[in-house]
PDB file with SEQRES, HELIX, SHEET and CRYST1 records, atoms N, CA, C and O in Angstrom:
SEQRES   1 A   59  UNK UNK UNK UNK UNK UNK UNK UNK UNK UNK UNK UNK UNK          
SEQRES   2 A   59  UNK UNK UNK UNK UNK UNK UNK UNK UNK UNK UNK UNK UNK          
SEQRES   3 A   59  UNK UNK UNK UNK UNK UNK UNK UNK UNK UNK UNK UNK UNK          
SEQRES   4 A   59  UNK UNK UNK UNK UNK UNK UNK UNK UNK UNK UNK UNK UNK          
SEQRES   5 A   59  UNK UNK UNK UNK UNK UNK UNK                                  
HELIX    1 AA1 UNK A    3  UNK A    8  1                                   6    
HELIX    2 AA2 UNK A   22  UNK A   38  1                                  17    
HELIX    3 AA3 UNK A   47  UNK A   57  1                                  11    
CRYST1    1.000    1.000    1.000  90.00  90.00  90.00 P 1           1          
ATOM      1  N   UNK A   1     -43.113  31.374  43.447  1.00  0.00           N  
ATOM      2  CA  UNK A   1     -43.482  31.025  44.799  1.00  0.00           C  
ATOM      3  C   UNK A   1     -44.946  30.584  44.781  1.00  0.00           C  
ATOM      4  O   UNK A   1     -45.746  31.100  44.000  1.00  0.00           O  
ATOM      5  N   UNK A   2     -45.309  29.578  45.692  1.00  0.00           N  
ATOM      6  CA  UNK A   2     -46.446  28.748  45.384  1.00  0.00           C  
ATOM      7  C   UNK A   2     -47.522  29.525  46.709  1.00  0.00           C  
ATOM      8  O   UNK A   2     -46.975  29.865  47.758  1.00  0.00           O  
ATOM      9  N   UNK A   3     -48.475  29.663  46.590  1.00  0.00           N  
ATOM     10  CA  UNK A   3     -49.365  29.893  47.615  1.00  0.00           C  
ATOM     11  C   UNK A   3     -49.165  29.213  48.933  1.00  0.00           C  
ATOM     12  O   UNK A   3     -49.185  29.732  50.049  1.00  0.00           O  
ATOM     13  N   UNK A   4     -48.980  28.038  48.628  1.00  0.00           N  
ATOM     14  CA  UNK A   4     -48.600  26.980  50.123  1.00  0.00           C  
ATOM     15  C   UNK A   4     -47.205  27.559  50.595  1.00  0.00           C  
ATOM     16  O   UNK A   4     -47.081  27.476  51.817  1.00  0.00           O  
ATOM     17  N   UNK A   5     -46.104  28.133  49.933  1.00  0.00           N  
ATOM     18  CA  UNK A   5     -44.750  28.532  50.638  1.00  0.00           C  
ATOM     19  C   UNK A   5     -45.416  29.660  51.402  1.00  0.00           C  
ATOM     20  O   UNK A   5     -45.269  29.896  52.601  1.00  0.00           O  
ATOM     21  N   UNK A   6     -46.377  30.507  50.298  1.00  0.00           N  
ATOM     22  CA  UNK A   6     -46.318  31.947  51.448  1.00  0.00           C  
ATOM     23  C   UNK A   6     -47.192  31.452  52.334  1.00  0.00           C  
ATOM     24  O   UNK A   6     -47.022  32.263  53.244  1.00  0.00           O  
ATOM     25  N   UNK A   7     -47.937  30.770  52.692  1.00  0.00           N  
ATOM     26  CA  UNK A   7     -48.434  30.378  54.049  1.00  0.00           C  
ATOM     27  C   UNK A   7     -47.626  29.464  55.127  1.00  0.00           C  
ATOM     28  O   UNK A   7     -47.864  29.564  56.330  1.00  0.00           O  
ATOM     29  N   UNK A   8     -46.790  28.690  54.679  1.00  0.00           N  
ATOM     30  CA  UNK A   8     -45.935  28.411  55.480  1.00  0.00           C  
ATOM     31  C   UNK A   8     -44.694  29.553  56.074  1.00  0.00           C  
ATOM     32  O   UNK A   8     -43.955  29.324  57.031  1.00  0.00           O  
ATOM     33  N   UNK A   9     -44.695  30.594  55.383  1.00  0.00           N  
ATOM     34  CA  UNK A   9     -43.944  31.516  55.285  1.00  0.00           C  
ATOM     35  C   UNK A   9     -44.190  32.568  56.434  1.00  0.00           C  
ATOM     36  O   UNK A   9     -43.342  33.282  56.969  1.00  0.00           O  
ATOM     37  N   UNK A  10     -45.762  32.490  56.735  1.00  0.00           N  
ATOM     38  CA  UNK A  10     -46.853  33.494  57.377  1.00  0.00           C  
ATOM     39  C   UNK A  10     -46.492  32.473  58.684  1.00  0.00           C  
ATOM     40  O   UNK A  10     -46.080  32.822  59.790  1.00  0.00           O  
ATOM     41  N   UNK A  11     -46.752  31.228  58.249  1.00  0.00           N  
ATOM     42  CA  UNK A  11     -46.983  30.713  60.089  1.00  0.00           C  
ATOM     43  C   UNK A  11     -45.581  30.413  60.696  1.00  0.00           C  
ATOM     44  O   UNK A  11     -45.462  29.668  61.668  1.00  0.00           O  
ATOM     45  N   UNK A  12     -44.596  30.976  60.133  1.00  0.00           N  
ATOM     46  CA  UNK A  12     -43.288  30.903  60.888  1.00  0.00           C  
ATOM     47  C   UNK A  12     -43.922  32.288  61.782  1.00  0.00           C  
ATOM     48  O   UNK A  12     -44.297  31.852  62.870  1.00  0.00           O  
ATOM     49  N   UNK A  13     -44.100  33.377  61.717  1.00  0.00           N  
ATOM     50  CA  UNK A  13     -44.046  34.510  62.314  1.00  0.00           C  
ATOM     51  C   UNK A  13     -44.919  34.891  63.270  1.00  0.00           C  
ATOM     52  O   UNK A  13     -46.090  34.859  62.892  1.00  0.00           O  
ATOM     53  N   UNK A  14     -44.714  35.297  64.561  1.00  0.00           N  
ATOM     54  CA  UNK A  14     -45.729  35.523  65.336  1.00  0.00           C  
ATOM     55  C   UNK A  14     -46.992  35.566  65.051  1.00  0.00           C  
ATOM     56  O   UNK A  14     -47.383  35.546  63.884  1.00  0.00           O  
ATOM     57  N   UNK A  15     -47.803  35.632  66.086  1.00  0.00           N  
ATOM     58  CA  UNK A  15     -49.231  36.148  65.847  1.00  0.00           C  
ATOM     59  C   UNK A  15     -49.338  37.650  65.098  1.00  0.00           C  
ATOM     60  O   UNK A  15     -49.581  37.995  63.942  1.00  0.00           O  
ATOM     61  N   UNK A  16     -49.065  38.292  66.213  1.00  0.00           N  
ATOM     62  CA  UNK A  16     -49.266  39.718  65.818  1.00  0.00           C  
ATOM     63  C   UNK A  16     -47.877  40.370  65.056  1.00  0.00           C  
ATOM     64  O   UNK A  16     -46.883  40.627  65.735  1.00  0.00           O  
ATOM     65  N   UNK A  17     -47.900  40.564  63.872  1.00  0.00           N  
ATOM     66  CA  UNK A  17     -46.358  41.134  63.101  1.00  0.00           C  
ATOM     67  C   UNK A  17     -46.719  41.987  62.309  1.00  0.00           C  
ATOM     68  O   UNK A  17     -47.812  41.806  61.773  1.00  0.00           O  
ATOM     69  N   UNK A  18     -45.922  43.227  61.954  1.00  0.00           N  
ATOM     70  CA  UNK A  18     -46.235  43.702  60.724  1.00  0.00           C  
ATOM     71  C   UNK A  18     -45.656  43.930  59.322  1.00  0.00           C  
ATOM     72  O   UNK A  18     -44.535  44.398  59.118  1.00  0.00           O  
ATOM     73  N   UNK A  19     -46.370  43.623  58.549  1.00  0.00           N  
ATOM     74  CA  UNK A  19     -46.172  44.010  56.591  1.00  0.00           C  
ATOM     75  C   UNK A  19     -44.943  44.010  56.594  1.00  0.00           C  
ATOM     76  O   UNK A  19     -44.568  43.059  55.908  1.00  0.00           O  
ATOM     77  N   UNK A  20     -43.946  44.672  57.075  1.00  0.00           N  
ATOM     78  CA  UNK A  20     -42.023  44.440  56.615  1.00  0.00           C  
ATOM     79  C   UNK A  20     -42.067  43.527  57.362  1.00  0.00           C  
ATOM     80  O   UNK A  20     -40.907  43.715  57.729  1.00  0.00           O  
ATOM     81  N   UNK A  21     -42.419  42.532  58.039  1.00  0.00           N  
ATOM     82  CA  UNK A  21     -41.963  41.175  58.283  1.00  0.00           C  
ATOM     83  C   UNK A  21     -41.958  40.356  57.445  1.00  0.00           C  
ATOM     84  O   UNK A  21     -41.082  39.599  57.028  1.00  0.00           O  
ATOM     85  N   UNK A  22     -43.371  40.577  57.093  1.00  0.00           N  
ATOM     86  CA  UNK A  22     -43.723  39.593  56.277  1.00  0.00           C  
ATOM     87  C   UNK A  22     -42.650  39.439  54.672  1.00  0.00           C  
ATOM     88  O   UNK A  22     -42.075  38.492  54.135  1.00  0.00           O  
ATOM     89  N   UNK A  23     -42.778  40.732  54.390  1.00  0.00           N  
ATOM     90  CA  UNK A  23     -42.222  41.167  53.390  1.00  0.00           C  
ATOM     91  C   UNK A  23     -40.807  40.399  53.171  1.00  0.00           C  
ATOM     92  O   UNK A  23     -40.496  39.866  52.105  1.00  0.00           O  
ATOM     93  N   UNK A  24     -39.700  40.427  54.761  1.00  0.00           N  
ATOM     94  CA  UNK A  24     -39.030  40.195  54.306  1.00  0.00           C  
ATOM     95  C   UNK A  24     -38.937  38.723  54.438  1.00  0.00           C  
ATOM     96  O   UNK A  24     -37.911  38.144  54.082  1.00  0.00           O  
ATOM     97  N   UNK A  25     -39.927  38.101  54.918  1.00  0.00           N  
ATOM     98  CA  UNK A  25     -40.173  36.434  55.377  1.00  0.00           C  
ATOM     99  C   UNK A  25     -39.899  36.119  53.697  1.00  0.00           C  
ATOM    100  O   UNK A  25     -39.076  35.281  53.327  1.00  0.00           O  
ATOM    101  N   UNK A  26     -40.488  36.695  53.034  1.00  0.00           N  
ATOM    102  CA  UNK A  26     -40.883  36.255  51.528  1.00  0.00           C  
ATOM    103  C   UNK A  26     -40.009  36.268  50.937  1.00  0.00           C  
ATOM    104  O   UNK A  26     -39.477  35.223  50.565  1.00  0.00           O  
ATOM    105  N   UNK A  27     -39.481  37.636  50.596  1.00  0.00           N  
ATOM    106  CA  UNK A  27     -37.949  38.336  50.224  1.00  0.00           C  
ATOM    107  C   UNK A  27     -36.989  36.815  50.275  1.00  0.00           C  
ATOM    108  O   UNK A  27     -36.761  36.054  49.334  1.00  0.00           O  
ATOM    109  N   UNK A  28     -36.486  36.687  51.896  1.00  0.00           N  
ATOM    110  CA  UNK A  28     -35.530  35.587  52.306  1.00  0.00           C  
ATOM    111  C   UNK A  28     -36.108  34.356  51.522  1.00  0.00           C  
ATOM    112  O   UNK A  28     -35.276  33.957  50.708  1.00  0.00           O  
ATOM    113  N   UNK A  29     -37.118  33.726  51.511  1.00  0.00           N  
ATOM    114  CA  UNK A  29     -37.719  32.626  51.084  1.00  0.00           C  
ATOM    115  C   UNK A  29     -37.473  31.917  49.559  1.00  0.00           C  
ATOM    116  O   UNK A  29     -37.401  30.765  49.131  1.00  0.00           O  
ATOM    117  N   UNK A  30     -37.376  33.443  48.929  1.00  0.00           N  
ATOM    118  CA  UNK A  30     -37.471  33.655  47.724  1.00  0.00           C  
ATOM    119  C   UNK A  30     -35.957  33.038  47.152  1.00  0.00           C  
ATOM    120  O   UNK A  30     -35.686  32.126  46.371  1.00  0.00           O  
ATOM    121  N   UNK A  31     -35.110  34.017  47.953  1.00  0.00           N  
ATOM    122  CA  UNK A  31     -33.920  34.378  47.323  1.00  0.00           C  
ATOM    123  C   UNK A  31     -32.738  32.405  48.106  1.00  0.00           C  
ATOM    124  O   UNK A  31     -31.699  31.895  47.686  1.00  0.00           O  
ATOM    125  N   UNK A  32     -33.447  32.098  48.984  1.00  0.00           N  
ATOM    126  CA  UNK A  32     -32.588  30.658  49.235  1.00  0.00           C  
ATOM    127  C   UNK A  32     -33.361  29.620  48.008  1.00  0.00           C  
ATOM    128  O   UNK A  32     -32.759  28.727  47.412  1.00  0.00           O  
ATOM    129  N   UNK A  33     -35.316  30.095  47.729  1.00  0.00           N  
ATOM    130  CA  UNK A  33     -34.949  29.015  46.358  1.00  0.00           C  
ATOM    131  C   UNK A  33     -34.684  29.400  45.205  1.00  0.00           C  
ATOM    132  O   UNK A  33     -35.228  28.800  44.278  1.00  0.00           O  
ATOM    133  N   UNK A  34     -33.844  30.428  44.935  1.00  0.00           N  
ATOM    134  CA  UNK A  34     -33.154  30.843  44.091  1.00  0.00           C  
ATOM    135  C   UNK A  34     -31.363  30.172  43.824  1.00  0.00           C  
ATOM    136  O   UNK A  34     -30.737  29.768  42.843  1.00  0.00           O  
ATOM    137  N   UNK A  35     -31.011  30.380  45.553  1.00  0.00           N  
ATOM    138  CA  UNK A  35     -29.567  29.469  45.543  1.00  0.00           C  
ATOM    139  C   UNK A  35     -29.722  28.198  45.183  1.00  0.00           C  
ATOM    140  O   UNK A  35     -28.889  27.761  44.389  1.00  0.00           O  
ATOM    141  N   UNK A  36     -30.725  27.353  45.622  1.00  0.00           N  
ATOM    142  CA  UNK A  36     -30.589  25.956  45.318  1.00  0.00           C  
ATOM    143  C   UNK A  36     -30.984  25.747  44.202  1.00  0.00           C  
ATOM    144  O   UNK A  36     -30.884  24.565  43.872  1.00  0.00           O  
ATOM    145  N   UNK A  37     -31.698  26.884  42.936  1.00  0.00           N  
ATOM    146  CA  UNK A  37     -32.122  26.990  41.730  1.00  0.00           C  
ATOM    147  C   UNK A  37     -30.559  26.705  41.285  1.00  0.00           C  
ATOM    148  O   UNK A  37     -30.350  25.573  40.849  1.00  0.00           O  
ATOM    149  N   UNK A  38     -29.720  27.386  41.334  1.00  0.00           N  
ATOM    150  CA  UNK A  38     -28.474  28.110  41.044  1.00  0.00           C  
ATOM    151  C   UNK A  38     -27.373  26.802  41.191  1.00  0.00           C  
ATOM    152  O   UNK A  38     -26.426  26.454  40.487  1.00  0.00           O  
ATOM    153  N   UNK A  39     -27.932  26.280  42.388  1.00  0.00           N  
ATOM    154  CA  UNK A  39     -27.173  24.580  42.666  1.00  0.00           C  
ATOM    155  C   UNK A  39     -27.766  23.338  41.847  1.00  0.00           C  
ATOM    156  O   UNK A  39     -27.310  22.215  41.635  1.00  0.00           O  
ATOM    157  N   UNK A  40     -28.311  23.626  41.673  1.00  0.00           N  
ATOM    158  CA  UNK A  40     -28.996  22.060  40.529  1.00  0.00           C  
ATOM    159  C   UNK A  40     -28.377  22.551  39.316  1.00  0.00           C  
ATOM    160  O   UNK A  40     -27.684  21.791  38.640  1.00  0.00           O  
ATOM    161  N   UNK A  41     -28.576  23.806  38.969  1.00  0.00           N  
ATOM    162  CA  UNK A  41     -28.162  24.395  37.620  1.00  0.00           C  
ATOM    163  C   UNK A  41     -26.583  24.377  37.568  1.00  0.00           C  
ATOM    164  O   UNK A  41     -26.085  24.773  36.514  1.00  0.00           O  
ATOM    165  N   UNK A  42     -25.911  24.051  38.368  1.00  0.00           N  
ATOM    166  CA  UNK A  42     -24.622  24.258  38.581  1.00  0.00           C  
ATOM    167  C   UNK A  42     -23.829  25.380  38.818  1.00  0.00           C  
ATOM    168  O   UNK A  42     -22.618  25.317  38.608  1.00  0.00           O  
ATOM    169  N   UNK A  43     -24.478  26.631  39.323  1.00  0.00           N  
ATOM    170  CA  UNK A  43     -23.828  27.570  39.249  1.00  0.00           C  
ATOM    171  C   UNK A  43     -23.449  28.268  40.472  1.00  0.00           C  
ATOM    172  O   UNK A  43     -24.093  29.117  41.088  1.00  0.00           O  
ATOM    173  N   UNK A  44     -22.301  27.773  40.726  1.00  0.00           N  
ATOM    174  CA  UNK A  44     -22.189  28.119  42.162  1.00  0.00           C  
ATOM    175  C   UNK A  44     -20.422  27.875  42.172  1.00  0.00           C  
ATOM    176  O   UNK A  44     -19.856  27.146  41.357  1.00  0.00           O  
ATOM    177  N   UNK A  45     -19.997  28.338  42.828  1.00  0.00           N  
ATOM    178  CA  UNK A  45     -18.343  28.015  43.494  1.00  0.00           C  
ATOM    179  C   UNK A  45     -17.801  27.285  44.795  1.00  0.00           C  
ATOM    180  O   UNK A  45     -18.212  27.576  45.918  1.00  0.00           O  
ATOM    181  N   UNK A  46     -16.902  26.370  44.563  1.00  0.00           N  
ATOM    182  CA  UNK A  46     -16.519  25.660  45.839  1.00  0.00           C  
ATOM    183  C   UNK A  46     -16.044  26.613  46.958  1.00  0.00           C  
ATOM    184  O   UNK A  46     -15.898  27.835  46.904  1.00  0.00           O  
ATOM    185  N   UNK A  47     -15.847  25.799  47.938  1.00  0.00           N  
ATOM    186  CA  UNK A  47     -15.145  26.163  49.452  1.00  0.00           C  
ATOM    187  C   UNK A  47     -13.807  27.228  48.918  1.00  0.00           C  
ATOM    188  O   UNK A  47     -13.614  28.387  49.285  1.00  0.00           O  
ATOM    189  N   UNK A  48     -13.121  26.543  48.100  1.00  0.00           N  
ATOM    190  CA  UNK A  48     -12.006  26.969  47.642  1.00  0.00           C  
ATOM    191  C   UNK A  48     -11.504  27.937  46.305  1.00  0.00           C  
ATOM    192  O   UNK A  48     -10.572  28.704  46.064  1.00  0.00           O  
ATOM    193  N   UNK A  49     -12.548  27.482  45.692  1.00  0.00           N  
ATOM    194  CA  UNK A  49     -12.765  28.946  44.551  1.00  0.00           C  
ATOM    195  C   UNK A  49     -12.735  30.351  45.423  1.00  0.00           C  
ATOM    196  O   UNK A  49     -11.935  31.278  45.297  1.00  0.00           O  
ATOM    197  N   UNK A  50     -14.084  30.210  46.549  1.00  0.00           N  
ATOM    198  CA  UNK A  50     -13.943  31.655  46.867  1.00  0.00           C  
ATOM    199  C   UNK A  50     -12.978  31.879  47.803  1.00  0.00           C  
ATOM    200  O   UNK A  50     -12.529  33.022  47.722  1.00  0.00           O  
ATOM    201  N   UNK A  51     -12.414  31.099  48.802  1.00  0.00           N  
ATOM    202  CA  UNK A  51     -11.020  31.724  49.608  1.00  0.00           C  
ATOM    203  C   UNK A  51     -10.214  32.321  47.988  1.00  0.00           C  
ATOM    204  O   UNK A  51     -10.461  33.495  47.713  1.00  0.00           O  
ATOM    205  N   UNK A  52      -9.425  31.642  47.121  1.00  0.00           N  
ATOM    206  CA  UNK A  52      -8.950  32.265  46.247  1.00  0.00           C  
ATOM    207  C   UNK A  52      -9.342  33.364  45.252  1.00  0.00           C  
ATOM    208  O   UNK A  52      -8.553  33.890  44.466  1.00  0.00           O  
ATOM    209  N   UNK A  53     -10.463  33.613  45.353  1.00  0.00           N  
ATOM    210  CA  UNK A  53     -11.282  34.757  44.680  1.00  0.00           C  
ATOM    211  C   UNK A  53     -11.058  36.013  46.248  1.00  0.00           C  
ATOM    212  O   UNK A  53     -10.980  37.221  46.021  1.00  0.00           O  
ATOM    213  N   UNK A  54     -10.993  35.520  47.570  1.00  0.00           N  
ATOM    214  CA  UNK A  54     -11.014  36.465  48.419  1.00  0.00           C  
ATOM    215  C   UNK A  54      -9.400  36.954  48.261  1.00  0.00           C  
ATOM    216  O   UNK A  54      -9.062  38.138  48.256  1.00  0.00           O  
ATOM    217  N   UNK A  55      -8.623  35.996  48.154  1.00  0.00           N  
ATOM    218  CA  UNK A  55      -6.980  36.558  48.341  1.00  0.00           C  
ATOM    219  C   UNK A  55      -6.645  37.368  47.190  1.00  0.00           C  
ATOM    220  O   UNK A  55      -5.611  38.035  47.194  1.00  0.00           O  
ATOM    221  N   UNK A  56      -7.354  37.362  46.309  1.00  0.00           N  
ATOM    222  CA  UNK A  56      -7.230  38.032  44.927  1.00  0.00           C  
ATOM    223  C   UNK A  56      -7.439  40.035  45.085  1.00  0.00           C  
ATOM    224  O   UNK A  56      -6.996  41.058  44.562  1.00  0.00           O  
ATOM    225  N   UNK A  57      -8.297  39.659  46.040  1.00  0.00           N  
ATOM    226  CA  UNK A  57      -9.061  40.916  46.471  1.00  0.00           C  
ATOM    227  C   UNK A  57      -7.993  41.756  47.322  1.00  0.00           C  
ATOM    228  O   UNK A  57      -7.907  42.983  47.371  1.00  0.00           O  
ATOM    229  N   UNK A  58      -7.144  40.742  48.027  1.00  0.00           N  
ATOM    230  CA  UNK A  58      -5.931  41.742  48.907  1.00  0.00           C  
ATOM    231  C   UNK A  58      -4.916  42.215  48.467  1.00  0.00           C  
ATOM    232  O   UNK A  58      -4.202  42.918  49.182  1.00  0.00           O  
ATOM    233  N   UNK A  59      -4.538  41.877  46.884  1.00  0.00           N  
ATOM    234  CA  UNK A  59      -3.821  42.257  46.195  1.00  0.00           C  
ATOM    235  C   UNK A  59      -3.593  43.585  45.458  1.00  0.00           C  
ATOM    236  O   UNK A  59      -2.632  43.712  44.698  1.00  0.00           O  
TER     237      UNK A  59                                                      
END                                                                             
């Protein structure tokens, strides 16, 4: 995470907030450029992989 995300990260959030906001502003921030890490890299499942990975589960 680059210095410029966590400040864009900071000015989504009110004026006055506290430390577990922030925390989890970052947390969330982190972990979506992690999914699209995960999508360039190819690693991810279609629409339809996971319905059939869910029906698997009712079995």
């Amino acid at each position: 995470m680059t210095r410029e995300e966590v400040i864009e990260a900071m000015n989504t959030l009110p004026e006055k907030f506290d430390l577990d906001a922030l925390v989890e502003r970052l947390i969330h921030v982190e972990k979506v450029e992690e999914g699209f890490a995960a999508i360039e890299r190819g690693e991810f499942k279609t629409h339809e992989e996971v319905k059939d990975l869910v029906k698997s589960w009712r079995k």
